[in-house]
C-alpha positions as CSV (number, residue, x, y, z in Angstrom):
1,X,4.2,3.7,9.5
2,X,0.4,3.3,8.4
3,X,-0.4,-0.2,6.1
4,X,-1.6,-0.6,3.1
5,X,-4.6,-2.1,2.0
6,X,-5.0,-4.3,-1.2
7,X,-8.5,-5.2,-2.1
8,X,-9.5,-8.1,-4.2
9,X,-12.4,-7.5,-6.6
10,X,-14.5,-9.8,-9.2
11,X,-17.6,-11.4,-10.2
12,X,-18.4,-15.0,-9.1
13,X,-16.1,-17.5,-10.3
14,X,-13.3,-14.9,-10.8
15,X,-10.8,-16.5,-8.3
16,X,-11.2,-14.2,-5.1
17,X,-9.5,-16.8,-2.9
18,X,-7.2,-17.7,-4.6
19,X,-5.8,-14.4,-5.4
20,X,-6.0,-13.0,-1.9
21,X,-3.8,-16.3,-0.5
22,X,-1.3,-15.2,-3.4
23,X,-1.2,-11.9,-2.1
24,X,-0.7,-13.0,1.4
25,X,1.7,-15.3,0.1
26,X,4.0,-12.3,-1.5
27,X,3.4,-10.1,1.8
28,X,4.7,-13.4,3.6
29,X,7.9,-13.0,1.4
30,X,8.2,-9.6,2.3
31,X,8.1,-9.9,5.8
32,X,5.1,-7.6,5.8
33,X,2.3,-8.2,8.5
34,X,-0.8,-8.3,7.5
35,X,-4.4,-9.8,8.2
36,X,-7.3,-10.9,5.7
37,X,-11.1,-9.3,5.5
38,X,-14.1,-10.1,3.4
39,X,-16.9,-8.1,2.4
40,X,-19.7,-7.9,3.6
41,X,-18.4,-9.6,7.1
42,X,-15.2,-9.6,8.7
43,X,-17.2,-8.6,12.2
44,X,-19.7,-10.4,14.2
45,X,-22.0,-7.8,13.0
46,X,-21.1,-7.1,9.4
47,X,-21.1,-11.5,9.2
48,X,-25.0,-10.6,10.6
49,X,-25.5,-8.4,8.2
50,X,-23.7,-10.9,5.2
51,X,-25.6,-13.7,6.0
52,X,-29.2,-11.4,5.7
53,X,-27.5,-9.6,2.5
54,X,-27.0,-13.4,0.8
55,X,-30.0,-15.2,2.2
56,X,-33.0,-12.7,2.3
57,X,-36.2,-13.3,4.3
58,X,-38.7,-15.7,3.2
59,X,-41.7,-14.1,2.1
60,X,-40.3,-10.8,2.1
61,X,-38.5,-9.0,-1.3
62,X,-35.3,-7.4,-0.5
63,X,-35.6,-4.0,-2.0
64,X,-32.4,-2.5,-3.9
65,X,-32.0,0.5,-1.6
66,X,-32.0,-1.9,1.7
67,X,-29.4,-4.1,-0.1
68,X,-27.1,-1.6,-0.5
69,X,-27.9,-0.3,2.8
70,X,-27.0,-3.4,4.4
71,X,-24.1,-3.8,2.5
72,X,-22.7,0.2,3.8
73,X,-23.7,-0.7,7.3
74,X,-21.5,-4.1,7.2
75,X,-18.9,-2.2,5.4
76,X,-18.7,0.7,8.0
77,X,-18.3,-1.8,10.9
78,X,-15.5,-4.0,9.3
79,X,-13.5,-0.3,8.0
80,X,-14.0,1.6,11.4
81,X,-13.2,-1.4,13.7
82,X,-10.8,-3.8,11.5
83,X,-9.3,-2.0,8.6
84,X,-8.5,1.1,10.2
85,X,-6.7,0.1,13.5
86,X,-5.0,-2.7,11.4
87,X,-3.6,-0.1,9.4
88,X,-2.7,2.5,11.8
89,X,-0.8,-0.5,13.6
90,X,1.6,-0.7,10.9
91,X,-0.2,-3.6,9.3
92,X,-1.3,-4.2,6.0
93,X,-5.0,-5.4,5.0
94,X,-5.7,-8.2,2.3
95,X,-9.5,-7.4,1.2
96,X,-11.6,-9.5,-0.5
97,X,-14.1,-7.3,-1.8
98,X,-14.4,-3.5,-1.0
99,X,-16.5,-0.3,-2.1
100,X,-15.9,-0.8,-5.7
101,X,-18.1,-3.9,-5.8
102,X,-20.9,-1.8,-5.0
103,X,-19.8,0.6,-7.4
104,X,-20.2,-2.4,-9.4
105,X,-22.9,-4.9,-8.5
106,X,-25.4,-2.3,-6.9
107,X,-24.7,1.0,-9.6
108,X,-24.5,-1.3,-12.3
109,X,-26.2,-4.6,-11.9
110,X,-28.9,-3.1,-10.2
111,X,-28.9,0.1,-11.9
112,X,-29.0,2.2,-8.6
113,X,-28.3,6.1,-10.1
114,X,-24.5,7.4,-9.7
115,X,-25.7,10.6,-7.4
116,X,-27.1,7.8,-4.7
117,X,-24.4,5.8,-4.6
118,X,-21.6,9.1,-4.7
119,X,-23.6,10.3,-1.6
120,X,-23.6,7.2,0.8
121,X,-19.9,6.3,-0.4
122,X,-18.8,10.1,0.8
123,X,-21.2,9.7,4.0
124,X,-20.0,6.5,5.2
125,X,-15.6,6.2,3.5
126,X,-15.2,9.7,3.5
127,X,-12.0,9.6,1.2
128,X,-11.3,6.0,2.4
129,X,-10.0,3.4,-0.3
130,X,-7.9,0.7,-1.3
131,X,-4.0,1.6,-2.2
132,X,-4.1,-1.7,-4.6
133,X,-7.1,-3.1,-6.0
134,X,-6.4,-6.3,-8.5
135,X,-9.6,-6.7,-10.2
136,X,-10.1,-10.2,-11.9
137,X,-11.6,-10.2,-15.3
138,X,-13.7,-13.2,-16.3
139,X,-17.1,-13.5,-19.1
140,X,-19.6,-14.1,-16.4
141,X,-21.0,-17.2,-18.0
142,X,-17.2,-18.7,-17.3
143,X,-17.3,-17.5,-13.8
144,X,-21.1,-18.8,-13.0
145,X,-20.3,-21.9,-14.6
146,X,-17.5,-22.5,-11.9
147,X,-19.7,-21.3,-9.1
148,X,-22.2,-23.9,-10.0
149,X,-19.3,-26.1,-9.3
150,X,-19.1,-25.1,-6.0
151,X,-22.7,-25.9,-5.2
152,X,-25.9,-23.9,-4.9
153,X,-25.7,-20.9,-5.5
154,X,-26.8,-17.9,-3.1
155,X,-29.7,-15.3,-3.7
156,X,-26.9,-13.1,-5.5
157,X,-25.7,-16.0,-7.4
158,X,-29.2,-16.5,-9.1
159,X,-29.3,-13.0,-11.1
160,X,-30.5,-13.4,-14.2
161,X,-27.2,-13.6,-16.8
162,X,-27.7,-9.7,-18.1
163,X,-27.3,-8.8,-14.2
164,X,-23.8,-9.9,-14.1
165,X,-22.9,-8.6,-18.1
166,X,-23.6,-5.3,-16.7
167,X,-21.8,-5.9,-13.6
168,X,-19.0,-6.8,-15.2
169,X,-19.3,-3.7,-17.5
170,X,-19.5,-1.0,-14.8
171,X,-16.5,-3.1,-13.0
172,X,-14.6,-2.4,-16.5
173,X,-15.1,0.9,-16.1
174,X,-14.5,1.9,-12.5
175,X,-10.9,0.1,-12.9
176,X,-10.3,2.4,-16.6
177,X,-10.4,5.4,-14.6
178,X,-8.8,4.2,-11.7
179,X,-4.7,4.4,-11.2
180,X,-4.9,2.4,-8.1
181,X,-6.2,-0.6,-9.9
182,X,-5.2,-3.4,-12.2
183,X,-7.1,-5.5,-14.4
184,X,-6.1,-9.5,-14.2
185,X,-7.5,-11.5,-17.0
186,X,-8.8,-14.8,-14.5
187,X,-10.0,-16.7,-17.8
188,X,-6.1,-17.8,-17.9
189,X,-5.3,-21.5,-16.3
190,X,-5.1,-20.4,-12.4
191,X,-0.5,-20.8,-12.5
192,X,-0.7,-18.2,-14.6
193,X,-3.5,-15.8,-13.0
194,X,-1.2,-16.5,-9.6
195,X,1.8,-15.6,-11.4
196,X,-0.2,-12.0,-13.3
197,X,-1.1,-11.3,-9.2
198,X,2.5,-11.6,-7.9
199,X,4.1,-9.7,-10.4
200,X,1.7,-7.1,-9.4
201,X,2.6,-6.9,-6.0
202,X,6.4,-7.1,-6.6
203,X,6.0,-4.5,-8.6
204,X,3.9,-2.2,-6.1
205,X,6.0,-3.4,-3.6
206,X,8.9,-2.5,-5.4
207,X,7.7,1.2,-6.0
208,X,7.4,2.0,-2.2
């Protein structure tokens, strides 16, 4: 019996880790099998392809086109030789990050047109996506102020303010008109983000 795949999706700050160990956690419960990914990476290649994506050349701009490039061609390696076989093994897949964060970050951060980003997406997933996507919720000022807290931030990371706002609106969006996904507020004190996340996967859990 094929796996499902639950994806994990948010701006900086949001709680990513956190919420994917909770999901493993519940699986765990379960008995379900499963294995962890991260986007872009996962693969000796797509980790090539992360580490460019985040870093950038000195000297040399990173144009919006070859981000999102990049981002596709690390995404394509981790889905065609990770996610996939994972899945058709029976095993489920615990994402963090998947195709709607380019939806997101890329269509609405960046402002790449809908018609671009429709076309690759179809090229490269065909009608590949997540069964479950929790997507956490946070005012991107909150969630920069804790990835400050981390340490320096990344190329990513230092987007003016307004980038983020209208990541964060696009993301708002994509989950509206999505029944696959679920919106966590991550503003909450993090026992009781956990707790939103579990009940969500008992729930889906309990529906299959």
């Amino acid at each position: 019996m094929r796996g499902k795949f639950i994806v994990i999706e948010g701006l900086e700050g949001a709680g990513k880790s956190n919420a994917q160990q909770v999901v493993c956690d519940t699986l765990a419960a379960h008995g379900i099998e499963f294995i962890t990914s991260r986007e872009p990476g996962g693969t000796p290649i797509a980790e090539a392809l992360r580490t460019l994506w985040k870093e950038g050349i000195d000297g040399e701009h990173t144009t919006d086109k070859a981000e999102l490039l990049m981002l596709y061609a690390a995404r394509t390696q981790l889905v065609e030789t990770l996610i996939e076989p994972a899945l058709n093994a029976g095993k489920w897949v615990v994402g963090d990050r998947h195709d709607m964060s380019t939806q997101a970050y890329q269509g609405g951060g960046r402002g790449l047109s809908e018609p671009l980003l429709t076309q690759i997406r179809t090229a490269i997933l065909g009608d590949f996506e997540p069964d479950l996507t929790l997507y956490l919720d946070i005012d991107p000022t909150i969630g920069l102020a804790r990835a400050k807290g981390r340490g320096a931030l990344d190329r990513i990371e230092q987007q003016h303010i307004d980038f983020f706002h209208r990541t964060r609106q696009r993301y708002l969006a994509l989950v509206e008109n999505n029944p696959k996904a679920v919106k966590i507020n991550a503003e909450l004190p993090i026992e009781q983000v956990s707790e939103q996340i579990r009940q969500v996967v008992e729930g889906y859990l309990a529906s299959k």
